[in-house]
C-alpha positions as CSV (number, residue, x, y, z in Angstrom):
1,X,107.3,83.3,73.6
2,X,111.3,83.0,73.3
3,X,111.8,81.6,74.7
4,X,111.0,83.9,71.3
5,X,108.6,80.9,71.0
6,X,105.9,82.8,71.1
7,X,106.6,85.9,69.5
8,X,107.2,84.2,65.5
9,X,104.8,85.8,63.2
10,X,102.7,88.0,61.3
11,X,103.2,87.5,57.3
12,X,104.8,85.3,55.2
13,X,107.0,84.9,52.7
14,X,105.3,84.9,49.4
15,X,106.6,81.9,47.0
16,X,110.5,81.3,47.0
17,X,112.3,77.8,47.5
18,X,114.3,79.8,50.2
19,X,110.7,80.6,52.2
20,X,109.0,77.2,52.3
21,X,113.0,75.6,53.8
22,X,112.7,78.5,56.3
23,X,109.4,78.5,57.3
24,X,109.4,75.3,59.2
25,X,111.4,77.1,62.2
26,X,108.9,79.1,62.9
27,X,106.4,76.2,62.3
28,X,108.4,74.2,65.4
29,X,107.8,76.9,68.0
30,X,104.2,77.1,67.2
31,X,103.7,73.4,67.7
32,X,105.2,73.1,70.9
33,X,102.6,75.4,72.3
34,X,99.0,75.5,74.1
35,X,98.6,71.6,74.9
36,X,97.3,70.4,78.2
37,X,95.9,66.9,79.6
38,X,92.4,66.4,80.7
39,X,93.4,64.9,83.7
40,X,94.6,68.3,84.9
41,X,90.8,69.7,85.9
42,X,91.1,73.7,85.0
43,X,88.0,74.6,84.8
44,X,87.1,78.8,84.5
45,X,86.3,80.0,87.2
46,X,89.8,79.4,89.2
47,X,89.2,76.9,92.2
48,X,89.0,79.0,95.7
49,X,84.7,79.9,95.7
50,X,83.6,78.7,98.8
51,X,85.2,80.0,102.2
52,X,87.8,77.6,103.6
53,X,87.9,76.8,107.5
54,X,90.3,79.3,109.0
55,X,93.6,78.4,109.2
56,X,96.4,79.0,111.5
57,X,99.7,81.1,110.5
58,X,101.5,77.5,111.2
59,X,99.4,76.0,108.1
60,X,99.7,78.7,106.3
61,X,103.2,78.7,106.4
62,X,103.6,74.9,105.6
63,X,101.7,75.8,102.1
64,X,103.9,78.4,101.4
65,X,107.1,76.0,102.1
66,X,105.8,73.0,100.2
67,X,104.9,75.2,97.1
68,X,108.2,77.2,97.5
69,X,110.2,73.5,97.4
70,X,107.8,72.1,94.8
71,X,108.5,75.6,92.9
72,X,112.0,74.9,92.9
73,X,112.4,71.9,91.9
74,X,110.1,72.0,89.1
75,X,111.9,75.0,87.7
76,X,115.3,73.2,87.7
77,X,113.8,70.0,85.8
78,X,112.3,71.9,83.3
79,X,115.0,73.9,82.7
80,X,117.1,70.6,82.6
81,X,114.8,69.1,80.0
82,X,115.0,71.9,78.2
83,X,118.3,74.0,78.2
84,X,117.9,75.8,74.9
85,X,114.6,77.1,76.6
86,X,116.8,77.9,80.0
87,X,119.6,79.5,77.7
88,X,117.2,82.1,75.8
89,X,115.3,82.8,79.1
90,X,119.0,83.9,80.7
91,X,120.2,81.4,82.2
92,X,123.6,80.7,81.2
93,X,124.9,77.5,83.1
94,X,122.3,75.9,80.5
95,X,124.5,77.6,77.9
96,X,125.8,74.7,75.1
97,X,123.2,72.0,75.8
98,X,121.2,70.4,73.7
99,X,117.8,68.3,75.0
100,X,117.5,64.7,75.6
101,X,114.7,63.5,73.6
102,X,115.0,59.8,73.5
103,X,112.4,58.3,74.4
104,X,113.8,57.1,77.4
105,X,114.1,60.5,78.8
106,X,111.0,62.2,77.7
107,X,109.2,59.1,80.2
108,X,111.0,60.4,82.6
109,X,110.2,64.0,82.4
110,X,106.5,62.4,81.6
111,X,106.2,60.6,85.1
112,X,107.8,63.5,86.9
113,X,105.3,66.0,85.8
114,X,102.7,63.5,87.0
115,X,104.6,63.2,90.5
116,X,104.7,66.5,90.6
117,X,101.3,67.2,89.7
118,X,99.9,64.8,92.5
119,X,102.7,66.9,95.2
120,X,101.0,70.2,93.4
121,X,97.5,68.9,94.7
122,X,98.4,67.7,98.0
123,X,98.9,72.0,99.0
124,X,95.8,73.4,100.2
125,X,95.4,77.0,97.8
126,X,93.2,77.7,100.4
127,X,96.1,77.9,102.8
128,X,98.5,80.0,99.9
129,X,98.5,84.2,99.5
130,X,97.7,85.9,96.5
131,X,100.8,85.7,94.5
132,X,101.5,82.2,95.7
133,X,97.7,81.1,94.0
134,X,99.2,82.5,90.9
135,X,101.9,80.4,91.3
136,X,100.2,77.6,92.0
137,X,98.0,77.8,89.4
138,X,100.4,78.8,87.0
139,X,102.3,75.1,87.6
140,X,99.5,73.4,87.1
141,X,98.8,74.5,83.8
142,X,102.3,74.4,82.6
143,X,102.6,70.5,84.2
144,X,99.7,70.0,82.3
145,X,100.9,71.5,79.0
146,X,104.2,69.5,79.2
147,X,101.7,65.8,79.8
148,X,99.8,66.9,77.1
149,X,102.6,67.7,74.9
150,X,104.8,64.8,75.6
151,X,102.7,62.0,76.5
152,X,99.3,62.6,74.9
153,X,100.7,64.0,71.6
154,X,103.9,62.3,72.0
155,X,105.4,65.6,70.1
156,X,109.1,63.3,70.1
157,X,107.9,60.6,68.4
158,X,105.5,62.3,65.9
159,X,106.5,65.5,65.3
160,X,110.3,66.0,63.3
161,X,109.6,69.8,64.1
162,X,110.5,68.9,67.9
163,X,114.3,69.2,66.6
164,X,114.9,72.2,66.1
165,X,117.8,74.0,67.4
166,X,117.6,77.3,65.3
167,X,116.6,79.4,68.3
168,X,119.4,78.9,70.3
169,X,122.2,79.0,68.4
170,X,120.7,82.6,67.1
171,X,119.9,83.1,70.9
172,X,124.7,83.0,71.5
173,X,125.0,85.0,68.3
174,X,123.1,88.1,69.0
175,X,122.8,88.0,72.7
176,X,125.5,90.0,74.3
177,X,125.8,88.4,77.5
178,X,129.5,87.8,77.3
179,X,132.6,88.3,74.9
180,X,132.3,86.8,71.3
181,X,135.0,84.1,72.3
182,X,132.9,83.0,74.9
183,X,130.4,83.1,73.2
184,X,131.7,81.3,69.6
185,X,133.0,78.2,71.9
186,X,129.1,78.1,73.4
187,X,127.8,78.1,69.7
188,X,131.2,75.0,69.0
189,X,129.3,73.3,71.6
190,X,126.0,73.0,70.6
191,X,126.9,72.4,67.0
192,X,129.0,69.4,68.2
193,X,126.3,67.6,69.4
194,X,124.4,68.3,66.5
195,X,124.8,64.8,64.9
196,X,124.5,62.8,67.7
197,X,121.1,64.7,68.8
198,X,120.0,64.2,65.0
199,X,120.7,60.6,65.4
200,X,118.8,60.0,68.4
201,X,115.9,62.2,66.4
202,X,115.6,59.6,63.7
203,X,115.4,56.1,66.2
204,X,112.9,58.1,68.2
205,X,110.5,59.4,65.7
206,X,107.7,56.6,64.3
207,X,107.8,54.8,61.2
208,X,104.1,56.2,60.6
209,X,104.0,60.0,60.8
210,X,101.7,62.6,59.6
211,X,102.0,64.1,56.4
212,X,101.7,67.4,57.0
213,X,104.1,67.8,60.0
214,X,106.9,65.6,58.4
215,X,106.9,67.9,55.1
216,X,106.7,71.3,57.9
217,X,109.8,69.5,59.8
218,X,112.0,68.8,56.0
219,X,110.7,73.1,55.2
220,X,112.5,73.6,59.0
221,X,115.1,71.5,58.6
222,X,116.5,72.7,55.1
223,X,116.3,76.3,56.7
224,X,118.4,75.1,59.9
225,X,121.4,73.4,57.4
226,X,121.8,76.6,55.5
227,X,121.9,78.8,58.9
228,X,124.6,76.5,60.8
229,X,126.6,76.2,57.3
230,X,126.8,79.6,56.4
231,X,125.4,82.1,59.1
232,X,126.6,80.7,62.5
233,X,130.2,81.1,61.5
234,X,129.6,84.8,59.4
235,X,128.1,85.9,63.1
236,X,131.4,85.4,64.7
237,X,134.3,86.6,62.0
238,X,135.1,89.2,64.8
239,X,136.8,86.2,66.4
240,X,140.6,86.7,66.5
241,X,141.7,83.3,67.7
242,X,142.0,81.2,64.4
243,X,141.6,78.3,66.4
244,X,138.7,79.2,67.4
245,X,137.5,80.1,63.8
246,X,138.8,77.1,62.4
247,X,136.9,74.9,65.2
248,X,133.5,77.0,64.5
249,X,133.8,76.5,60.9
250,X,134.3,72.4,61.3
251,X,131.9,72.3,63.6
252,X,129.3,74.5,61.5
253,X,129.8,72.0,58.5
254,X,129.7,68.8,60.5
255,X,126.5,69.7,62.2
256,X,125.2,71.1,58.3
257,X,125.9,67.7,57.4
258,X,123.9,66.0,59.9
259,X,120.8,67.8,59.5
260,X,121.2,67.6,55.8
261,X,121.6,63.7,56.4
262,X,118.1,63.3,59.0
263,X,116.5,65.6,56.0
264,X,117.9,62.6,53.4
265,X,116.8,59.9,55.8
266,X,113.6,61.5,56.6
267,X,112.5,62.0,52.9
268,X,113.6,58.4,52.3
269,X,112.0,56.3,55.4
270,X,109.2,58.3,56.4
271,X,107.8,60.7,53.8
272,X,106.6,58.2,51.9
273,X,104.9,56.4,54.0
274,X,103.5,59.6,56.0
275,X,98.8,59.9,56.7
276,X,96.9,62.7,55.9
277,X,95.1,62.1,58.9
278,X,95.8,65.4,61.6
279,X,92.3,66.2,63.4
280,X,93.0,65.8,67.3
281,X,89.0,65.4,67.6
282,X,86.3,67.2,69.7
283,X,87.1,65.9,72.8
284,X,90.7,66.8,72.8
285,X,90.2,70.1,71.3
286,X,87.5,70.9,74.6
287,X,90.9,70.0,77.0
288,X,93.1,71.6,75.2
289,X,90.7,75.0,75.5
290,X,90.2,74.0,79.2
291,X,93.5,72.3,80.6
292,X,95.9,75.0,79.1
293,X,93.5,78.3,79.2
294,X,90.8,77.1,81.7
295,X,87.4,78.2,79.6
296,X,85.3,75.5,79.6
297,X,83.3,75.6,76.8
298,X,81.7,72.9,74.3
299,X,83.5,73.0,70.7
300,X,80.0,74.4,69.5
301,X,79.7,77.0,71.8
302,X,83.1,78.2,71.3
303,X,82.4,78.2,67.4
304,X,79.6,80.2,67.9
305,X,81.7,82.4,69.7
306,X,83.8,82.9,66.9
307,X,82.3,83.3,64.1
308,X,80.3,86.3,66.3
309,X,83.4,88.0,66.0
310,X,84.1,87.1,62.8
311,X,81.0,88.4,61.2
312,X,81.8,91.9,63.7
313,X,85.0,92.8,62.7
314,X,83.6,92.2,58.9
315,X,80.4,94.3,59.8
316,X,83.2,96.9,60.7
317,X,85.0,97.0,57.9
318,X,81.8,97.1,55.4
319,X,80.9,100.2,57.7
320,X,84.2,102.1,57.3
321,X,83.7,101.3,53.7
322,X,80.7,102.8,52.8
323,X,81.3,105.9,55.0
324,X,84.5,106.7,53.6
325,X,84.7,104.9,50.3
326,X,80.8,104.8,48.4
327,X,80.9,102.8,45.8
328,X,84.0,100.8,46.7
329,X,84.4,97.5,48.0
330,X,86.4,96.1,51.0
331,X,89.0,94.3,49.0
332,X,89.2,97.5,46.8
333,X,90.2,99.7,50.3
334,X,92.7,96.5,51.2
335,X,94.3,97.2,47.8
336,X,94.7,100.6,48.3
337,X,96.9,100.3,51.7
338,X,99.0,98.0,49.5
339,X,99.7,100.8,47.2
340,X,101.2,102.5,50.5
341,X,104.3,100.9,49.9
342,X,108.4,101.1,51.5
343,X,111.0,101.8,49.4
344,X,112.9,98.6,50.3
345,X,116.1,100.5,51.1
346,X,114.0,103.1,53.4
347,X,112.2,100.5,55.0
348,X,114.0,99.8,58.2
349,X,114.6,103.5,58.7
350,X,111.2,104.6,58.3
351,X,109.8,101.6,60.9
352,X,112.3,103.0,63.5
353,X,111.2,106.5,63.2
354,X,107.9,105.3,63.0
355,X,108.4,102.8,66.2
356,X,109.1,106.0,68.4
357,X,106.4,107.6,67.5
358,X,104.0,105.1,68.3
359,X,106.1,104.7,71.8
360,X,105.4,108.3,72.4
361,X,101.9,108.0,72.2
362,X,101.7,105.3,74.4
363,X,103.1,107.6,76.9
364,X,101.4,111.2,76.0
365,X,98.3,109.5,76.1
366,X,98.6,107.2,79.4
367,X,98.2,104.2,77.6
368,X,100.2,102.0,79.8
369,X,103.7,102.8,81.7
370,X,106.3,101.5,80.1
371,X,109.0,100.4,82.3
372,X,112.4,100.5,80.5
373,X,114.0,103.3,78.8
374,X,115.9,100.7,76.9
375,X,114.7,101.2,72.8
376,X,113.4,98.4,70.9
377,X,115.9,98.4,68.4
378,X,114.8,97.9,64.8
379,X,117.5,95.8,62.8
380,X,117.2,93.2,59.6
381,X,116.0,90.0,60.3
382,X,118.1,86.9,60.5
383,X,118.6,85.2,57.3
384,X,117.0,82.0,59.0
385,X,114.1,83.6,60.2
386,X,113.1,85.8,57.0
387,X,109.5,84.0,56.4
388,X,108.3,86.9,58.3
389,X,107.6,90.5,57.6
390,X,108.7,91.2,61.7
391,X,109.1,90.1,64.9
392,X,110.1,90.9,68.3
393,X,113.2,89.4,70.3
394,X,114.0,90.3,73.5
395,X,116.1,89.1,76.1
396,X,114.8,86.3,78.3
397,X,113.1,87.3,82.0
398,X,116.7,86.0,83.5
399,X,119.0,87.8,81.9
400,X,121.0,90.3,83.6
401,X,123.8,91.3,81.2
402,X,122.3,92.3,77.7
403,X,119.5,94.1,77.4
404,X,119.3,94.1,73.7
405,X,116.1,93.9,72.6
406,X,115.8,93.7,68.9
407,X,112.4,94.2,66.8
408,X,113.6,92.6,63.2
409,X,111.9,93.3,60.2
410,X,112.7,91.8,56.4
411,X,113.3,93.8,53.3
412,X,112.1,92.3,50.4
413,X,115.2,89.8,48.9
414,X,117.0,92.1,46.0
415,X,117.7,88.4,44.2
416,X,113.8,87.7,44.1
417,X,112.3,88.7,40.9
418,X,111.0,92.2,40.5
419,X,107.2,91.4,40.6
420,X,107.8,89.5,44.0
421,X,110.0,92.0,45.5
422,X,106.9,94.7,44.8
423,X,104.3,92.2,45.9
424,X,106.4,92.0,49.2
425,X,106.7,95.5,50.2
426,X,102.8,96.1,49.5
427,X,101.6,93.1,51.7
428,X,103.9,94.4,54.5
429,X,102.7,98.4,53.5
430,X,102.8,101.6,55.4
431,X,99.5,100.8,57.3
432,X,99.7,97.2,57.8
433,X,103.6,97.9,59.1
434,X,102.1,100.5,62.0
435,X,99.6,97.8,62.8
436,X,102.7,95.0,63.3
437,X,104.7,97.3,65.2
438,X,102.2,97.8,67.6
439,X,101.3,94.3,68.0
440,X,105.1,93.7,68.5
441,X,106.6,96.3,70.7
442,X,104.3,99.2,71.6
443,X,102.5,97.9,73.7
444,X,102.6,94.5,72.8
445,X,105.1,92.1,73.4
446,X,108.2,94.3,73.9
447,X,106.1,96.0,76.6
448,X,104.4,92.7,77.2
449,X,108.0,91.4,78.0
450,X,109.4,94.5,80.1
451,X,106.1,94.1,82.5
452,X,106.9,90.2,82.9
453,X,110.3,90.5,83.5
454,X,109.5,92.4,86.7
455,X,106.6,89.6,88.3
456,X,107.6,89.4,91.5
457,X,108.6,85.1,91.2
458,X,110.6,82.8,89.1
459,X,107.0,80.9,87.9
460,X,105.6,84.0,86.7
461,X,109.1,84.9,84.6
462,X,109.1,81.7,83.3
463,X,106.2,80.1,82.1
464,X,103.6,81.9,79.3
465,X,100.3,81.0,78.0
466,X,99.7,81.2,74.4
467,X,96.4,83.0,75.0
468,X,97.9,85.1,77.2
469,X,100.9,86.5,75.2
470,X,99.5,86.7,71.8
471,X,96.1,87.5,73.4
472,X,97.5,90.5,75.0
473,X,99.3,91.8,71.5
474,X,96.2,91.1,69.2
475,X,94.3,92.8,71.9
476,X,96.5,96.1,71.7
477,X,95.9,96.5,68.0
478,X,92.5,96.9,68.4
479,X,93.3,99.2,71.8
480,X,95.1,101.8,70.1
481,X,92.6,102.2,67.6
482,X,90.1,102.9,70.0
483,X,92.6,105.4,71.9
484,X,92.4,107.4,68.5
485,X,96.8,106.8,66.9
486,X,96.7,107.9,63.5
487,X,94.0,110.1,64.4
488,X,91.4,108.0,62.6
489,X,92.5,107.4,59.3
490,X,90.0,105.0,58.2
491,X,92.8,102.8,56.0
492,X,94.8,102.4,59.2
493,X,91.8,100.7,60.6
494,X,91.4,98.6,57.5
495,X,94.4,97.5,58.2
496,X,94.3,96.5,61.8
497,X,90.8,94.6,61.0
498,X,92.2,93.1,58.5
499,X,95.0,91.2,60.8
500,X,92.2,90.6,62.8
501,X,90.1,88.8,59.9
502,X,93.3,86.8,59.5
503,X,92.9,85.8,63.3
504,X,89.1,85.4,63.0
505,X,89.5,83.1,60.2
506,X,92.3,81.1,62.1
507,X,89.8,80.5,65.1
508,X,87.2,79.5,63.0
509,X,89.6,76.8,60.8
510,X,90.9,75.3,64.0
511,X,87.7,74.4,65.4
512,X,86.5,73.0,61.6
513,X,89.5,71.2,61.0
514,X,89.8,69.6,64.1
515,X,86.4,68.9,65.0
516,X,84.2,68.8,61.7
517,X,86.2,67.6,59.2
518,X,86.5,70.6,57.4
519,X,89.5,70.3,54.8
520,X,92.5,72.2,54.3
521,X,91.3,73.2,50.7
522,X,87.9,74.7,52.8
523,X,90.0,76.6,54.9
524,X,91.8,77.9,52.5
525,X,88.4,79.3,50.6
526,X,87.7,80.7,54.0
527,X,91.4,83.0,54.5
528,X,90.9,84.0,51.1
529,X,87.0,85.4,51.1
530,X,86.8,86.3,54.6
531,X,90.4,87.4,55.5
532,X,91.5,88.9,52.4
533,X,94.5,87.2,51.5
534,X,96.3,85.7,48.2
535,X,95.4,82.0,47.6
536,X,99.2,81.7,48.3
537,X,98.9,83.2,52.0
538,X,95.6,81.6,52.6
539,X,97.4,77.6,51.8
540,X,99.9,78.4,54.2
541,X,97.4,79.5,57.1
542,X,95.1,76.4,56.5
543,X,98.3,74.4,56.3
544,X,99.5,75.7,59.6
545,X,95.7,75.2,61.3
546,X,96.6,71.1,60.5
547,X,99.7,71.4,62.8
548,X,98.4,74.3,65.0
549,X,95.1,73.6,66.6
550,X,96.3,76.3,69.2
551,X,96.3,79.1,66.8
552,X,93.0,80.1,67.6
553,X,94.4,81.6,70.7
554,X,94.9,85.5,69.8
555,X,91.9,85.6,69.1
556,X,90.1,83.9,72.5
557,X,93.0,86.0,74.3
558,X,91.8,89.0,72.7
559,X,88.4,88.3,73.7
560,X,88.6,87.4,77.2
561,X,91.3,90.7,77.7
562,X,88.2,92.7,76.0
563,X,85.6,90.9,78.7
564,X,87.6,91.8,81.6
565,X,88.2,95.4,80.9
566,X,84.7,95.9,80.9
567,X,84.3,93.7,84.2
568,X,87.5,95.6,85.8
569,X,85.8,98.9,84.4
570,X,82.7,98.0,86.5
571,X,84.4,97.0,89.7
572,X,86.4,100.3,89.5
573,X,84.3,102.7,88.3
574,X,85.1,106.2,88.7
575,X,88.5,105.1,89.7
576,X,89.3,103.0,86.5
577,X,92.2,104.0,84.0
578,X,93.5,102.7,80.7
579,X,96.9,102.7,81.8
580,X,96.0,101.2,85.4
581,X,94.3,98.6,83.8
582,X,97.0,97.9,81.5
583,X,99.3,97.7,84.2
584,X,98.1,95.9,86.6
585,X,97.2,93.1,83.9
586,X,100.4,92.7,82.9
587,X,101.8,92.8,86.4
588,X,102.3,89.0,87.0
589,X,103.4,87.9,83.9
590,X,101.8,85.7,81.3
591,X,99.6,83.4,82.8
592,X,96.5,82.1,81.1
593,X,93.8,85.1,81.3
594,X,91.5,83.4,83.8
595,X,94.5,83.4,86.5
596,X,94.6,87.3,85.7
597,X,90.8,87.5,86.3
598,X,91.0,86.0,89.6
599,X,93.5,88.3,90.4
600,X,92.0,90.9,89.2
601,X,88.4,90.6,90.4
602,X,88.5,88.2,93.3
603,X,87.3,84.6,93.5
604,X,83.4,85.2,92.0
605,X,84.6,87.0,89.1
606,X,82.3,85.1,86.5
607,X,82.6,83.3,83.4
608,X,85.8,84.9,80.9
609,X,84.2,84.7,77.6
């Protein structure tokens, strides 16, 4: 989540060479998400069930020191190891940096995580306060995403998408956090060190890689060329200084040329030579459902669990069917929302006007307090990032100058031909748009965001779960259904239960792929019959399952957000609220849902799923 890492999304481009070199930016930041070791034991329930022997303020307060230093000086490593994460987050001194990805560096940061993992252990949680356990626990699952991620999948040496540095140059274009000179000679300095940092990319990554994340990484890479050559410098021709101009535009070209040249070296020495092989395997896939979102559930177990849902949500939309629409099928009511169409120059408008609307509700109906009158403003998406229909971008949990907070969305391409344009504008129609807007900014990330941005410590700003974030905005889709928006028009439903069919079928790939050998050609049967979707759409979400184990995630956070409403409901009882629940959920940030529980519900709160 940026970090926009998490907030990349919803529907993609259909066919274009333009799409498939663009889509592999958004492919990067999924990877890099929702991996933990298993030596980091997680287990749900959250430790802390059993009574500890009392303590004495003296030991309580030691706890509280060594996590507060431990806190500290994790934060400023990670944000060293990764300053285009600390720059998009809002913190400026990182401002210009690239990473250090040799692999020289990433053992480092690998044997400091587990240094810091053993000092994490040594502090008693017994000893700690409420908000401190979050922290605590909070660190732990982020120390072991970053193992996982960097020693266990050795992301640097395997994975090209690891390069990308898309994000935060777009990050000093947009962000108004200081004066467009400023921020120009920012955006000279990252490009700079462009061709070095491509350089070390190529040494670092293995002679063997697999297939399907090397062709993801040349898609991302093409995209990135075109954006440095041609939209870095348009983003700044406010810029008086010519110097400065001149400087941007060398630097834009040299840094082009670099990733243009890893692309070339890429296709030449490791493409060819790239294996289909991409399951992680039962075992791993059980860790990384553990370590990073603490359920502890056997792969068939959690299979069953998804497919459950599956076959609900297309119970539902059978049921809406033949109540509202005898006679008709569900892919007959699908293809009647995509007849509920934009005009592509209205489209834009018509979100906006829509987009406060669904904000008022929110508020008329005490759905959850919303705690910035700042607008989510709706704008065109960057040229870079235009595989998607929307998505939300808002400033990172440490910024303190621009409060922009922009909620992009893509108008169909007028150079596409006509068919495709059309085909465009009805897969992102007039219902499915109300259902993305929700799911992105009321009351789902762009909410989601304003909450976190208020936890009360630096841990809780700065690290997110994948369950937890896109849990939460899958969640709210379903939510304001059931709180009765669009006063139950049946095709706005259809709509919503058709993103989550999309999700459904996502779950149930991941686990099939990964653990059972199903193949991407399977999958793809599976989007199509059971999600609704063009074969085109349904290749690209089997193609991202090979790459994306983790994607399952909205759905499990969904899920486990459903479970605890009705377990919250049940400890409150006459006393519980929609909007209390809502807030006090999204009152310490983005942790993974079982630290939420604990905090929610105490210590014995019970199995999340």
């Amino acid at each position: 989540m940026g970090t926009r890492w998490m907030r990349m999304r919803i529907r993609w481009m259909n066919r274009t060479t333009r799409t498939m070199k663009t889509v592999g930016l958004w492919m990067a930041a999924v990877v890099m998400m929702g991996f933990a070791p298993s030596s980091m034991s997680a287990d749900a329930p959250i430790p802390d069930r059993t009574p500890s022997p009392p303590t004495t303020p003296a030991q309580s307060r030691e706890a509280s020191l060594r996590l507060e230093r431990l806190s500290h000086d994790y934060l400023e490593a990670f944000w060293t190891f990764n300053p285009i994460r600390a720059a998009t987050a809002g913190l400026h001194a990182y401002d210009g940096r690239l990473p250090d990805r040799s692999r020289d560096a990433v053992a480092y940061w690998v044997v400091f995580n587990h240094n810091t993992l053993r000092r994490l252990q040594s502090v008693d949680i017994n000893q700690l306060d409420a908000d401190e356990r979050v922290d605590f626990r909070v660190l732990q699952f982020q120390i072991g995403e970053e193992l996982f991620q960097w020693e266990a999948l050795a992301v640097h040496r395997t994975n090209p998408m690891t390069y990308d540095v898309g994000w935060g140059l777009l990050n000093v274009m947009r962000r108004n956090y200081a004066s467009p000179e400023m921020r120009a000679k920012v955006a000279i300095s990252l490009l700079e060190r462009v061709p070095a940092y491509y350089d070390t990319a190529y040494k670092t990554l293995d002679d063997i890689l697999p297939n399907a994340l090397c062709e993801a990484g040349i898609q991302m890479l093409e995209g990135a060329a075109e954006f440095m050559r041609r939209d870095v410098p348009a983003s700044f021709s406010g810029v008086k200084d010519v110097n400065t101009q001149s400087a941007l535009r060398k630097s834009a070209d040299r840094a082009s040329l670099a990733v243009s040249g890893f692309i070339a070296k890429l296709r030449r020495g490791k493409l060819p030579y790239a294996v289909d092989s991409f399951a992680i395997g039962e075992k791993r896939f059980e860790r990384l459902l553990r370590d990073t979102e603490g359920v502890a559930l056997s792969v068939p177990a959690l299979l069953t669990i998804a497919e459950k849902d599956l076959e609900r949500n297309l119970s539902r939309a059978r049921a809406i069917t033949h109540e509202h629409y005898p006679g008709k099928t569900v892919s007959d009511i699908i293809d009647m929302t995509r007849r509920a169409a934009y005009a592509n120059d209205r489209l834009i408008p018509e979100i906006a006007d829509e987009l406060e609307s669904i904000r008022q509700f929110c508020i008329d109906r005490e759905v959850i307090t919303i705690p910035s009158p700042v607008r989510a403003v709706v704008t065109e998406t960057p040229s870079f990032a235009r595989w998607a229909s929307a998505m939300m971008d808002t400033p990172g949990p440490f910024e303190m100058v621009a409060t922009e907070a922009y909620y992009d969305v893509t108008p169909a391409d007028p150079s596409w031909p006509l068919k495709q344009q059309a085909d465009w504008l009805a897969d992102f129609n007039k219902y499915v748009a109300r259902n993305v807007s929700v799911h992105e900014a009321y009351p789902g990330h762009y909410v989601q965001f304003l909450h976190s941005n208020l936890a009360p410590t630096a841990v809780q700003k700065a690290f997110v779960s994948y369950a937890g974030a896109e849990g939460w905005a899958h969640y709210t889709e379903q939510m304001m259904i059931e709180a009765g928006i669009h006063d139950g028009d049946p095709l706005y439903e259809m709509a919503q239960l058709q993103d989550a069919l999309m999700r459904n079928c996502r779950f149930v790939s991941a686990i099939r792929m990964h653990t059972m050998g199903m193949s991407v050609d399977e999958a793809t049967q599976l989007f199509m019959f059971k999600g609704f979707v063009s074969e085109i759409t349904a290749r690209r979400e089997a193609v991202r399952g090979t790459f994306d184990p983790g994607y399952f995630k909205y759905t499990l956070g969904k899920l486990q957000i459903l479970k605890l409403r009705d377990d919250y409901r049940r400890k409150m009882g006459s006393r519980f609220t929609l909007k209390g629940f809502h807030d006090t959920f999204l009152a310490r940030g983005m942790p993974p849902i079982v630290v939420i529980r604990e905090r929610m519900l105490g210590p014995d709160n019970g199995p999340s799923l």
